[in-house]
N, C-alpha and C positions, 0 to 999 in steps of 0.2 A: 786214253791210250798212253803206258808209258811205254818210254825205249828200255836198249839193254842196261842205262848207267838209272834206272829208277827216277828220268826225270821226263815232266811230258813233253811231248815235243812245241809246246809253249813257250817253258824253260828255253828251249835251243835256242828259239826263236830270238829270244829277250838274248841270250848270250853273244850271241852271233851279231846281232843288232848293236849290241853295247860294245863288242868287240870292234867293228865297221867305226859306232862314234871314237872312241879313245884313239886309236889309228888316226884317224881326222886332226885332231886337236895335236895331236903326236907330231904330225907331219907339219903344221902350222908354229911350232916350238924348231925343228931345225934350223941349222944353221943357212947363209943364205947361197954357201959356197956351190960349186957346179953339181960337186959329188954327191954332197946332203941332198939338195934338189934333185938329180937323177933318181937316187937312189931311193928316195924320200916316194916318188910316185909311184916306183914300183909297188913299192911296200903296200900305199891307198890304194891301187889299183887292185892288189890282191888282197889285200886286209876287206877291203868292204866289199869284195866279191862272195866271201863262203858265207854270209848271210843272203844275198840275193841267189845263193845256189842252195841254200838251205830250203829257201822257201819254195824255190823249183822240186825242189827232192819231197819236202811235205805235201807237196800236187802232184803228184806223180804217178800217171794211171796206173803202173806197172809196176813188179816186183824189178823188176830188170831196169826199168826208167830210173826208178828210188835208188838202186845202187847204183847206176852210173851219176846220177846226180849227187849222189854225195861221196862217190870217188872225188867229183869234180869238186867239191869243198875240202874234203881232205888235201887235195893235189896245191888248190887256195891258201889252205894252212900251212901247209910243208914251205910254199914257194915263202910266203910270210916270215913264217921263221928265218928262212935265208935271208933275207932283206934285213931282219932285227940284227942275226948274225955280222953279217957285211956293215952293217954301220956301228957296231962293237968295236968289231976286229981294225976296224978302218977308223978308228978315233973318233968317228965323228959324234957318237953320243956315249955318254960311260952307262957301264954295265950296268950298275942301279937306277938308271932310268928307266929301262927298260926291263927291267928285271920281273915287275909284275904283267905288260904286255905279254911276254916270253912264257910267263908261266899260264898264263891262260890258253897261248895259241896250242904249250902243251898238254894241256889239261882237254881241250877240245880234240886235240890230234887222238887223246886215247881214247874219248869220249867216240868218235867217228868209225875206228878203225873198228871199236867193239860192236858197233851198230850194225857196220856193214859186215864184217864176221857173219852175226846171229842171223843176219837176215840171211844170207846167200846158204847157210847152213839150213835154215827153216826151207828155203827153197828144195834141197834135196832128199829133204824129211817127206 
């Protein structure tokens, strides 16, 4: 079975998965300051949650179950990105560190919203 972006939902799996480790490792490179660390957990807290909400959504009895589960990893990624944002903006890591993070949490964000789209749209087909 693939999704709406031609990839299976294997792919995600592995993406979302890969995304959760580099987060990890990311958050283990800041600084050791109050802010980095605050701001630092957020980030792992939501970074490695839209894989374990992914895999929620790919067990998912329901058409209805599926989309609220991967609102709930969309919602995951959006908060992420804030978090990437705020330790930009706030100095604490330069922009080209981050810059390939940034670009995947956007590359999944479109990947998501397309999913959920097609699906809620199939629903009133």
């Amino acid at each position: 079975m693939k999704n709406t972006e031609g990839q299976k939902p294997e792919d995600l799996r592995t993406r979302t998965k890969s995304l959760a480790l580099r987060v990890i490792k990311m958050y283990g490179k800041l600084p050791k300051s109050t802010e980095a660390q605050v701001i630092g957990r957020q980030v792992l807290r939501s970074g490695t949650a839209v894989g374990a909400n992914y895999r929620e959504a790919y067990r998912a009895r329901s058409d209805a179950e599926f989309i609220s589960k991967m609102g709930d990893c969309l919602k995951e990624l959006d908060e992420t990105a804030y978090w990437f944002e705020l330790l930009v903006e706030g100095g604490i890591v330069k922009a080209g560190q981050l810059a390939p993070l940034q670009d995947e949490v956007n590359q999944l964000i479109a990947i998501f919203v397309t999913i959920i789209k097609k699906r809620k749209r199939n629903l009133k087909d």
